[in-house]
Structure formats: C-alpha cells, structure tokens
N, C-alpha and C positions, 0 to 999 in steps of 0.2 A: 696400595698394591694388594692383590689379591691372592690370597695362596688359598692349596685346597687340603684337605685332612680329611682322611678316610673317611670314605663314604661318598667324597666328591662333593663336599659341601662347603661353598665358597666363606672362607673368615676372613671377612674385613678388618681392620682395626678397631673398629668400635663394636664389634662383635669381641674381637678383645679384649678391649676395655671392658665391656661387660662384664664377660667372664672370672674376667681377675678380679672386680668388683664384687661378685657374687659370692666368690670362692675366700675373698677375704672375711668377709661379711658372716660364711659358714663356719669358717675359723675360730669367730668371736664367740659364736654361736654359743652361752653357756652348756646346751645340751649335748654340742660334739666336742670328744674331748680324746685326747692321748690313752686309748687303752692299755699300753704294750706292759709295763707292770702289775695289771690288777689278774690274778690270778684264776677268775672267775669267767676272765673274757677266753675266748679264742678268737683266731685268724685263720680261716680254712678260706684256699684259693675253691674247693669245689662244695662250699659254702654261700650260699647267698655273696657271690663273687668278691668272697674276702674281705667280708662287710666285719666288721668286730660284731662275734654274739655272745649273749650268754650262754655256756659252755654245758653239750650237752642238749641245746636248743634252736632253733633257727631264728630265733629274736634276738636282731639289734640291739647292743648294749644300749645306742644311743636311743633306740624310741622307747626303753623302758624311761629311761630318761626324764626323754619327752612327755613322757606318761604323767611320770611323778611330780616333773615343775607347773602342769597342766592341773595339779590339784588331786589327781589320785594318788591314797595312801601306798605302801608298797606291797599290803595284805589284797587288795583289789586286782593291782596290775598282775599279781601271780592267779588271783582265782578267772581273771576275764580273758588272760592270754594262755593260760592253764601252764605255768611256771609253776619252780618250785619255790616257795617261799623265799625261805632260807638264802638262796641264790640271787634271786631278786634284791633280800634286804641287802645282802652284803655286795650287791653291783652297786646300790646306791650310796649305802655306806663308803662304798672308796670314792666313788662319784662325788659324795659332799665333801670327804678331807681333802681332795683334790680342788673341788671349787666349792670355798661355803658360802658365795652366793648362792648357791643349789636351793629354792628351795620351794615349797608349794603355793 
C-alpha cells in the first residue's frame, strides 16, 4: 500500500524499510551523537534547521567530528573552518568522554 508524505511523493514499504535502515545506521554512526548536555553545542531552530552547532558558529558539532575521526587534529579543524580553538578542542573533548571509541 501506498501512502503519500508531503510533497506528494509516493512511500512504499521498502522505501521504509530503507529509511529506518539508514536512520538506524546514523544512529550507530560513532560521529552523531546526543549533544543536549555539552555546553558548547547549541540548538537554534533558525540555525542551520536545528542542526546541533558549535556555539557562536554555524558548524556542525557533528562534522567537526567528522573532521577529527577522518584524522585532522583539533588545531587544523579550527584553523581550515576558521573556529575557535578552544571551542573546537573542548566539542571533542566531550565528544571522546562520551564515545572513546572517538578517535583519529
């Protein structure tokens, strides 16, 4: 059976199936993670549509992240996205005590 979801774009089941597989899949994802305690993050709905960023910035806590398990140090990711240090180290900093798989 077919239903439709705005836009008018027909979801099959196996278009849901998918979805929910992907969506778990992001979950695992050691680079997306539970910001709501790390003090450095914010959540601004007219923000990068309420993306979690580092605060004071319009980057993604998660793709600094990204940055860092991809093998840049935390001193690069602030000088090549033009962050602040400081901010940077201490998003990763909560990022590792929270998963220390975290790592480069």
């Amino acid at each position: 059976m077919k239903t439709r979801e705005r836009g008018g774009h027909p979801l099959t089941s196996s278009r849901k199936r998918a979805y929910a597989g992907f969506m778990a899949e992001l979950q695992e994802s050691p680079a997306v993670m539970d910001w709501t305690d790390c003090p450095l993050v914010e959540v601004n709905p007219r923000k990068l549509s309420g993306t979690p960023i580092l605060k004071g910035t319009r980057m993604p806590a998660d793709a600094i992240v990204e940055n860092f398990t991809s093998g840049l140090p935390a001193d690069e990711i602030a000088e090549v996205f033009q962050l602040p240090v400081d901010g940077v180290r201490g998003l990763l900093a909560y990022a590792v005590k929270r998963n220390p798989a975290l790592k480069p």
